[in-house]
C-alpha positions as CSV (number, residue, x, y, z in Angstrom):
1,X,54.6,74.4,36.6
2,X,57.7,74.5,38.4
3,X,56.7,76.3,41.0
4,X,53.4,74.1,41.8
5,X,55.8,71.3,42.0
6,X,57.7,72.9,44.6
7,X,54.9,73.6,46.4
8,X,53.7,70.4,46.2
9,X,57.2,69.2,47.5
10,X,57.1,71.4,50.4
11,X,53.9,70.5,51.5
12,X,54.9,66.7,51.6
13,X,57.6,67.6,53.2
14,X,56.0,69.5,56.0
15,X,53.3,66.8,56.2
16,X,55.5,64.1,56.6
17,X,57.3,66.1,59.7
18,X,54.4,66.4,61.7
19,X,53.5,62.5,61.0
20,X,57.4,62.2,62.5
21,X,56.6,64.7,65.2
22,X,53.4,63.2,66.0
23,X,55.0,59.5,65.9
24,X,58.4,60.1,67.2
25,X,57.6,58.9,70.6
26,X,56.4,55.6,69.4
27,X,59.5,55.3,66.8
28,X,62.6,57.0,68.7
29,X,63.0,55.6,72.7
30,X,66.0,55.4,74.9
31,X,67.5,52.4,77.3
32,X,68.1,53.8,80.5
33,X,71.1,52.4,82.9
34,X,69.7,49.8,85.0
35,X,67.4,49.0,82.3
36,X,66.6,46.6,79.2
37,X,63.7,46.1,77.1
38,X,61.7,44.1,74.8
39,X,59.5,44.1,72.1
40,X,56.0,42.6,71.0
41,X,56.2,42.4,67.1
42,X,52.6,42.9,66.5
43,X,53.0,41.6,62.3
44,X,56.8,40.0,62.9
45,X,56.1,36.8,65.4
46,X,55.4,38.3,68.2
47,X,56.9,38.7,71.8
48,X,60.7,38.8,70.9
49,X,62.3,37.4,73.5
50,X,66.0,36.2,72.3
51,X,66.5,39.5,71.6
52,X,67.4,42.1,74.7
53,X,68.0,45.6,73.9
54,X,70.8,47.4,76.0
55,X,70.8,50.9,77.1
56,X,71.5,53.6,74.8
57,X,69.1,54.6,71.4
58,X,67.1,52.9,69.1
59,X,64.1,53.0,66.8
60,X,61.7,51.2,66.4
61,X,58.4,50.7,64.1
62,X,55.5,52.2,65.8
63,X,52.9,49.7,65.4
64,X,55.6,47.5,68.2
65,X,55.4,47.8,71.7
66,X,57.9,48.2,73.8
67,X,58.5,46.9,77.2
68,X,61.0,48.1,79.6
69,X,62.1,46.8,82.5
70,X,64.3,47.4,85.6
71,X,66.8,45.3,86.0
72,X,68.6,46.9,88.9
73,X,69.3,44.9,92.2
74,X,65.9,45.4,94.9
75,X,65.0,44.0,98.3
76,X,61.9,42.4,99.3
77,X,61.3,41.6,102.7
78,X,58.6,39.1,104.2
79,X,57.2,38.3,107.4
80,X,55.4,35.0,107.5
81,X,53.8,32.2,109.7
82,X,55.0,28.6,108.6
83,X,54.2,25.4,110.6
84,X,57.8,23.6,112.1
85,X,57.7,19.3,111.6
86,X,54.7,19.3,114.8
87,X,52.5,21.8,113.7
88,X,53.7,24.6,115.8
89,X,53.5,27.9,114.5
90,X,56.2,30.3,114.2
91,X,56.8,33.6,112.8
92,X,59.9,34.1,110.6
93,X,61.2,37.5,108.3
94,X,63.2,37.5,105.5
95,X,65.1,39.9,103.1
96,X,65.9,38.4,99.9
97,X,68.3,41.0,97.1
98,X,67.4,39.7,93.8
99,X,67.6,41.2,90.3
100,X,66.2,39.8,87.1
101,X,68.7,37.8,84.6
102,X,69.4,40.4,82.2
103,X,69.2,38.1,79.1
104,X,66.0,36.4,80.1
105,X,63.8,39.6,80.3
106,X,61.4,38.2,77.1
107,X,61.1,34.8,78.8
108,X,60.4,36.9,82.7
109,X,57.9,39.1,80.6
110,X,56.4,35.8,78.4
111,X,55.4,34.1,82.2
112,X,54.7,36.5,84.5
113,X,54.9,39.8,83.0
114,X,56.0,43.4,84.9
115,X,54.2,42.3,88.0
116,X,57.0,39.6,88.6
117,X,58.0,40.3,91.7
118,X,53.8,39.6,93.4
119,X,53.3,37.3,90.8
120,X,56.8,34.8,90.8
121,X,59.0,36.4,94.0
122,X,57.4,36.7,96.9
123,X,55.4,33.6,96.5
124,X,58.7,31.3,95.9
125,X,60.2,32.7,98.7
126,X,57.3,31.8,100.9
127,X,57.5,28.6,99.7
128,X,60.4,27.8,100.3
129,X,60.3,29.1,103.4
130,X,57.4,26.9,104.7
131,X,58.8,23.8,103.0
132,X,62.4,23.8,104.8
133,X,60.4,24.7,108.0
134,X,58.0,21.5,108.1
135,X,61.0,19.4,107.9
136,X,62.5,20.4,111.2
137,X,61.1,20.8,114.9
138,X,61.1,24.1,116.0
139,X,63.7,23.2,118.9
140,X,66.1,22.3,115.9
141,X,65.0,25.5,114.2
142,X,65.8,27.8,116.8
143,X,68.8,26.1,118.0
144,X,71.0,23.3,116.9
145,X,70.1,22.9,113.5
146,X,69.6,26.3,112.6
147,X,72.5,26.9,110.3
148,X,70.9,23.8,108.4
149,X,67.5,25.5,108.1
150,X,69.1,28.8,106.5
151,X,71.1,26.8,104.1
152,X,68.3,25.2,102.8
153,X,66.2,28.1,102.7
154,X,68.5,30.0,100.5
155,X,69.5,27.0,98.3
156,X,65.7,25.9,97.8
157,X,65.3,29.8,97.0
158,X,68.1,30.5,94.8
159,X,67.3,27.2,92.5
160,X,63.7,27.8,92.4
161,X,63.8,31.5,91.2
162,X,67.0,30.7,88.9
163,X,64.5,28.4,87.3
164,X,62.3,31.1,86.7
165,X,65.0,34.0,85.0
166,X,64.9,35.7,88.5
167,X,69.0,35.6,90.2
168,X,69.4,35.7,93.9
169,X,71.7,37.9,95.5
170,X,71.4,36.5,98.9
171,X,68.7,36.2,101.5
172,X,68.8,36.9,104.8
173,X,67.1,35.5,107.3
174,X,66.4,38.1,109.9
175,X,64.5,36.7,112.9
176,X,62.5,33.4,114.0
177,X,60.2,34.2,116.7
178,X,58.7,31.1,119.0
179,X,56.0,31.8,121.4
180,X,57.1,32.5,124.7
181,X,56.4,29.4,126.7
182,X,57.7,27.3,123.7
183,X,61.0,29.3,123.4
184,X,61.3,29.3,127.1
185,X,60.4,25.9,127.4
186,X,63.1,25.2,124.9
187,X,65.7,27.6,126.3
188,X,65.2,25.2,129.9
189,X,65.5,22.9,128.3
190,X,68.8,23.2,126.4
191,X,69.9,24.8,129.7
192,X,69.8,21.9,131.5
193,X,71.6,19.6,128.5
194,X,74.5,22.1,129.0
195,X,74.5,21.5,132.9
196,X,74.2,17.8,132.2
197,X,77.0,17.9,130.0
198,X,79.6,19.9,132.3
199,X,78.3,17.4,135.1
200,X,79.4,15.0,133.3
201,X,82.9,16.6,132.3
202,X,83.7,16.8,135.4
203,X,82.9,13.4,136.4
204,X,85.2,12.1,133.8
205,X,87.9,14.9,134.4
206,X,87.8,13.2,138.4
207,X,87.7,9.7,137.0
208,X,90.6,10.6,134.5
209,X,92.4,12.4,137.7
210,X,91.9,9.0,140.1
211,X,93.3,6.8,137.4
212,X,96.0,9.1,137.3
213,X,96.8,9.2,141.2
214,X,96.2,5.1,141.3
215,X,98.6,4.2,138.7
216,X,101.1,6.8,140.0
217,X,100.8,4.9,143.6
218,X,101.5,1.5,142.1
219,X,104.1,2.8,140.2
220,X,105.7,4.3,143.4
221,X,104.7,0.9,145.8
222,X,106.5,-1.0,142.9
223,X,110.0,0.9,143.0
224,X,109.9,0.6,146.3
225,X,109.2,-3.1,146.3
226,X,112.2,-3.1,143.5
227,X,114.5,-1.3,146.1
228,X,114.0,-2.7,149.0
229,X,114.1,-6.5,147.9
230,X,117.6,-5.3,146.0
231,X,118.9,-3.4,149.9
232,X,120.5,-6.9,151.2
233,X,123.0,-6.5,154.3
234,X,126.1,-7.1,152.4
235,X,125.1,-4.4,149.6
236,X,124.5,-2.4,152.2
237,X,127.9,-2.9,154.2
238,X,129.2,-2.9,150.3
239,X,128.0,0.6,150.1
240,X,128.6,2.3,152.8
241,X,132.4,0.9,152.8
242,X,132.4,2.7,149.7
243,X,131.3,6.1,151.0
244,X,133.6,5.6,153.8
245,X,136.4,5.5,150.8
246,X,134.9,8.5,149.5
247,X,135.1,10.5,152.6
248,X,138.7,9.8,153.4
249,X,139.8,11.5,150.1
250,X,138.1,14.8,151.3
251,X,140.7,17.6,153.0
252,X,137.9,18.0,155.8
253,X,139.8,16.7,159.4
254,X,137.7,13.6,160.6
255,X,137.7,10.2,163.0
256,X,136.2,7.6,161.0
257,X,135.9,4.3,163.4
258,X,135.4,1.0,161.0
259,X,133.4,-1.3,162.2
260,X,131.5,0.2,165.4
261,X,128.5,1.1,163.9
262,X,125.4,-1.3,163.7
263,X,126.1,-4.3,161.7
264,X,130.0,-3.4,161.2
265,X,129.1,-0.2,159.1
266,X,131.9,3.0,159.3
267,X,130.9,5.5,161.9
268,X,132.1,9.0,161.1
269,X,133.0,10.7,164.5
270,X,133.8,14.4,163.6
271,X,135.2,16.3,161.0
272,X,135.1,20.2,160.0
């Protein structure tokens, strides 16, 4: 009796390790780095989505399904023809690093599933793309408002996906190619504004430079008006009177004669 139930035992026992054998890979699983996962409780509620399993080892029951996903940074680059403000048509590629918000994977996977990227991605990107576009001209796209046009493109971007439990790392926008005759219409055209403009520079800088030269000769005619109504014939006599003074103190030999020069001034005759 004893022995049958051992047997018995044993057998169970074996039994029950090929059911784990033959279940283990829908029970046991392990979270990769760079990865997180989910599961569908098929007799629990469902998709779980609040809950995000980290790397490392679990267990699970094996009528759930599991679903794993990569949640390491990746690129994505576009080329595209969007219409500018006129209806012209340009061509413009982008690179946009994004990686999925790591606590939002049951809510990514709920919307769009693994195929986010086709599905959610690339068409916001697009979009957003084409919408900032049709609010400029393609002059102000390819020069002075360009800076503008990127800034809105990655802000439109970033919000859009952010929305949607996608975060962007940055995007970059790599080229916007006119047609030829267009860019070199434009090209001519903001040539000749910069020729204009240091025309114009240098009118003013010869305007600026008459001004200059005009006030400086008034201010010069004035002094000498100032002088010359102040240089009367005694101030004059006055003055040189007083150099003669001057003079006489000096060691250097000289003949002054005071009084023989025009208009009674000191004449100095010699001297070393």
């Amino acid at each position: 009796m004893e022995n049958r139930r051992t047997v018995v035992i044993v057998i169970v026992a074996v039994v029950a390790i090929f059911v784990l054998l033959a279940f283990s890979t829908s029970i046991f699983y392990t979270i990769e780095p760079g990865e997180r996962a989910v599961i569908f409780k098929k007799f629990a509620g469902g998709l779980d989505k609040d809950n995000v399993i980290d790397q490392g080892f679990n267990f699970k029951a094996p009528w759930n399904t599991l679903y794993v996903y990569d949640v390491k940074e990746k690129s994505v680059e576009e080329s595209m023809d969007v219409l500018d403000k006129n209806g012209l048509s340009l061509n413009v590629d982008v690179t946009l690093r994004y990686n999925p918000i790591y606590e939002e994977i049951g809510f990514l996977h709920e919307n769009f599933g693994k195929n986010y990227e086709n599905s959610l991605v690339i068409p916001e990107v697009r979009s957003s793309v084409r919408q900032v576009m049709g609010r400029f001209t393609a002059e102000e796209i390819y020069s002075t408002m360009r800076g503008e046009v990127e800034t809105s493109i990655k802000q439109e971007t970033a919000n859009s996906l952010g929305s949607n439990n996608i975060e962007m790392k940055t995007l970059l926008i790599r080229s916007i190619n006119l047609p030829e005759q267009i860019k070199a219409a434009i090209e001519n055209k903001l040539k000749q504004e910069q020729e204009a403009l240091a025309y114009q520079f240098r009118l003013e800088k010869e305007k600026s430079e008459a001004e200059r030269k005009r006030i400086a000769a008034e201010g010069e005619a004035q002094a000498n008006n100032i002088v010359n109504n102040s240089l009367t014939d005694r101030l004059l006599k006055m003055r040189g009177i007083e150099a003669t003074l001057e003079l006489s103190k000096s060691p250097n030999s000289k003949v002054i004669v005071v009084g023989s020069g025009e208009d009674g001034l000191p004449l100095i005759l010699g001297g070393n």
